[in-house]
C-alpha positions as CSV (number, residue, x, y, z in Angstrom):
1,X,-3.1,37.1,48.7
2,X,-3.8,35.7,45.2
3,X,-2.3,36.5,41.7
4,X,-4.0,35.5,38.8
5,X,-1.9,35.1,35.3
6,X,-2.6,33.8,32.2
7,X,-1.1,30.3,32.6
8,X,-0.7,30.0,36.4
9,X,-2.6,31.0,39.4
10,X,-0.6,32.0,42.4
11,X,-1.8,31.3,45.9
12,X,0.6,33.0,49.2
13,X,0.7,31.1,52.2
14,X,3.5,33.0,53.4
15,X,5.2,36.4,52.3
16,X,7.9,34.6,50.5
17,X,6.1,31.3,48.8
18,X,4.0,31.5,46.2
19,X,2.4,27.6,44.7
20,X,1.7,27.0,40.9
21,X,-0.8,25.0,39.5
22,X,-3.3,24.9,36.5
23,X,-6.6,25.7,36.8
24,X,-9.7,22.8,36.4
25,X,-10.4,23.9,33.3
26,X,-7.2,24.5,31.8
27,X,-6.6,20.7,33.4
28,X,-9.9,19.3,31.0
29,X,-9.0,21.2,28.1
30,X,-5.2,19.7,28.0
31,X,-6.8,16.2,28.5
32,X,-9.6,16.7,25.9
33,X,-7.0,17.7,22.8
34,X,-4.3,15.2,24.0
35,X,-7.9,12.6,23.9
36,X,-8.8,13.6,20.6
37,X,-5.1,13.7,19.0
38,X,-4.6,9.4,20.3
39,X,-7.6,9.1,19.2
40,X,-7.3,10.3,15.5
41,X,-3.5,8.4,15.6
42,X,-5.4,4.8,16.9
43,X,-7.9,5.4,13.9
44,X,-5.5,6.0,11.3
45,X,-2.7,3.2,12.5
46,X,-6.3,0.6,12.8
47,X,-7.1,2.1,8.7
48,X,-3.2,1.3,7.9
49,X,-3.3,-2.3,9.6
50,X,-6.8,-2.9,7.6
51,X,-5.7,-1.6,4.2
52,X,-2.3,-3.6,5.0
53,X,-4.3,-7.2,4.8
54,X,-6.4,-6.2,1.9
55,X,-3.6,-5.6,0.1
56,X,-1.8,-8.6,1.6
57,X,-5.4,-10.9,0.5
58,X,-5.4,-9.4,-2.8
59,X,-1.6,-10.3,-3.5
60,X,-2.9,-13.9,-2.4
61,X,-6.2,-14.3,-4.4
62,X,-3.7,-12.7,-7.5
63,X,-0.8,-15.8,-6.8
64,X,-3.5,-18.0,-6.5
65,X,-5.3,-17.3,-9.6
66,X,-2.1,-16.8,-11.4
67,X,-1.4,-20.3,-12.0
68,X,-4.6,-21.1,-12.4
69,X,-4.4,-18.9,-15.8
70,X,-1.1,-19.5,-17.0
71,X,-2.0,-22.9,-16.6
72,X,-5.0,-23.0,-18.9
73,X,-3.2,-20.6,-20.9
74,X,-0.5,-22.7,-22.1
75,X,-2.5,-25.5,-22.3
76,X,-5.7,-23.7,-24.7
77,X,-2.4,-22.7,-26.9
78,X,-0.9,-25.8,-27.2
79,X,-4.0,-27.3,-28.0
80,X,-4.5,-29.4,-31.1
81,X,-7.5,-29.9,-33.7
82,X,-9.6,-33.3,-33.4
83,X,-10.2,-34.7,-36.9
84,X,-12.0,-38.0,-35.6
85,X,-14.3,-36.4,-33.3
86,X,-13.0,-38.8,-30.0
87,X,-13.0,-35.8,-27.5
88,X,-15.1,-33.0,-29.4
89,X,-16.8,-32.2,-32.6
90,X,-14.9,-33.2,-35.6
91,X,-12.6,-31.0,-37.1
92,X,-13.0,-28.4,-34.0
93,X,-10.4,-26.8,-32.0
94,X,-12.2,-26.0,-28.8
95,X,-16.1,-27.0,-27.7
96,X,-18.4,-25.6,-25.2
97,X,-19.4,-28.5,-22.8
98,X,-23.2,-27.4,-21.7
99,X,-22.3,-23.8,-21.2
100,X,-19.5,-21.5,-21.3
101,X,-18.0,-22.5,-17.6
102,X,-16.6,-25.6,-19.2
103,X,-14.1,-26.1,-22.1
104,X,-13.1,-29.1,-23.6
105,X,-10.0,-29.3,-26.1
106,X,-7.2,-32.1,-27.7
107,X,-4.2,-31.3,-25.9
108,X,-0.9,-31.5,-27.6
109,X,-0.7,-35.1,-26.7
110,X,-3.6,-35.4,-28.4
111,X,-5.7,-36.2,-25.1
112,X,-8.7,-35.0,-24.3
113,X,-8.8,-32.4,-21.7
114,X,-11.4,-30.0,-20.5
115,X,-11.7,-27.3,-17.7
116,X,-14.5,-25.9,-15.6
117,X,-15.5,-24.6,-12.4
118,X,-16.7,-27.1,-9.8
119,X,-18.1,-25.6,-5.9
120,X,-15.9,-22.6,-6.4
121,X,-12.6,-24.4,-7.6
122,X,-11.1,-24.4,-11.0
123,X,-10.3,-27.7,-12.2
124,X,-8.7,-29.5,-14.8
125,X,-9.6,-33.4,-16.3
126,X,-7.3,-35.5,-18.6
127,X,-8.2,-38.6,-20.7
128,X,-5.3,-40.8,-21.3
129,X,-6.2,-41.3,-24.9
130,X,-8.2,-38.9,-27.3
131,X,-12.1,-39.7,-26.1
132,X,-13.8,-38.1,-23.8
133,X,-15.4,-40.7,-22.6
134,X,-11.9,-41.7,-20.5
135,X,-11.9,-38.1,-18.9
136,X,-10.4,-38.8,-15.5
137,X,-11.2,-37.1,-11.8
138,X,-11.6,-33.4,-11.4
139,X,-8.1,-32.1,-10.5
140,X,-8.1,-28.6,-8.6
141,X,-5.9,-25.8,-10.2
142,X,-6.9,-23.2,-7.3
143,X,-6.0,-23.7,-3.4
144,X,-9.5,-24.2,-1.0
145,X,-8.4,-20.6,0.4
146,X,-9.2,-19.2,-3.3
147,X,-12.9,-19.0,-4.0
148,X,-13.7,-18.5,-7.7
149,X,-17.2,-17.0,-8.3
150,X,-16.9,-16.9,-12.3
151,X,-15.1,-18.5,-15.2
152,X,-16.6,-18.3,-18.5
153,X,-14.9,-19.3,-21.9
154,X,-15.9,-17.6,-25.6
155,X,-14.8,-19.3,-28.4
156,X,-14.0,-17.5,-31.8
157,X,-12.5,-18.9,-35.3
158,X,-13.6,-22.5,-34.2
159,X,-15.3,-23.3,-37.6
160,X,-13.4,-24.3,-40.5
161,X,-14.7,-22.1,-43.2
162,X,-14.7,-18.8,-41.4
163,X,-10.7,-18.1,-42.0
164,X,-10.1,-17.3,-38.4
165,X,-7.4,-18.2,-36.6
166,X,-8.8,-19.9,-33.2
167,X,-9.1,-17.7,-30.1
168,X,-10.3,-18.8,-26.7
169,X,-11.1,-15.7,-23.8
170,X,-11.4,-16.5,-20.5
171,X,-12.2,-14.9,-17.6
172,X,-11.7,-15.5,-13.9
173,X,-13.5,-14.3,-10.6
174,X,-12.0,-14.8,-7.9
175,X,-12.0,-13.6,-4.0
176,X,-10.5,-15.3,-0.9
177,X,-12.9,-17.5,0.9
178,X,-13.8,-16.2,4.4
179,X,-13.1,-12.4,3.7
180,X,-15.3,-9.9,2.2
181,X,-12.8,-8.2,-0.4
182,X,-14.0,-6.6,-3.9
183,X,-12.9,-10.0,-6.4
184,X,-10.4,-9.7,-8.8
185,X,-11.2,-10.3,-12.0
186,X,-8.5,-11.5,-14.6
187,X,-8.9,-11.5,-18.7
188,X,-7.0,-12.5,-21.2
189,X,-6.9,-14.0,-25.0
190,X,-5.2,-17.3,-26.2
191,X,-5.1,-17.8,-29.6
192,X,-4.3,-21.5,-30.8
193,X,-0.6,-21.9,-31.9
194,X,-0.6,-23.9,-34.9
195,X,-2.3,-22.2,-38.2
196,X,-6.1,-23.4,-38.5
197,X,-6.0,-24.6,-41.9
198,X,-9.0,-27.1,-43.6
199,X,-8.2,-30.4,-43.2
């Protein structure tokens, strides 16, 4: 004799024992919804675990870069106006050196210094007097894991007569090398500490 219910099928092999059991179907369903909820938890812990090292790479390429600003940044306001001409054109602040991925300054030593971007690094030369001419070795400000793509300078209130105080903005590009991230891009504005007047 065989009961059917809603859950449980009933089979008697004797008058008193009945066996339970799920159907087949009941059996593929279960396994098909318990397959498709691991499924959708595996997909979002593997988004969480991806979106957890973009942000980790990002944090990175911002350290990285960081410096690499505050560096110049300090530096571009510090900097001093060359009245002989040694390092730059007389009685300028700042100078383009062939385009605007290189710029070349008197530091407050009064050394020549410039910056530029060199096979993805950003890097920094120092004379040990005021001439260019005695500009020493690239020195890298950004780690080999930091690949900068851009760095442009624009010059303002570098000529004497236009009663501007001298500004310098930069910006960076930068990404980590190896990974395929959207690059951060960093701005920013340094005007020149001591007061441009005619000299």
């Amino acid at each position: 004799m065989q009961k059917t219910g809603t859950i449980f099928t009933y089979f008697k092999r004797d008058s008193n024992e009945f066996l339970t059991g799920f159907t087949l179907i009941e059996l593929i369903v279960t396994i098909a919804v318990f397959t498709i909820i691991i499924s959708s938890v595996v997909a979002l812990f593997a988004s969480a675990l991806r979106t957890q090292d973009e942000v980790f790479f990002q944090n990175e390429v911002l350290s990285s870069s960081s410096y690499a600003v505050e560096y110049m940044a300090k530096a571009l306001r510090m900097a001093k106006k060359d009245l002989t001409g040694g390092c730059i054109t007389a009685k300028s602040n700042f100078e383009n050196i062939g385009s605007n991925q290189k710029i070349r300054f008197l530091n407050y030593e009064k050394k020549c210094q410039e910056f530029g971007l060199a096979n993805g690094v950003v890097y920094v030369k120092k004379s040990t007097s005021g001439l260019s001419s005695q500009l020493s070795v690239e020195i890298p400000l950004t780690s080999s894991n930091l690949n900068v793509s851009k760095l442009g300078f624009i010059i303002t209130g570098n000529d004497q007569e236009d009663e501007l105080q001298p500004k310098v903005t930069f910006l960076i590009e930068a990404g980590k090398t190896g990974k395929k991230l959207l690059p951060l891009k960093i701005q920013t504005t340094v005007s020149q500490r001591d007061l441009d007047i005619p000299r």
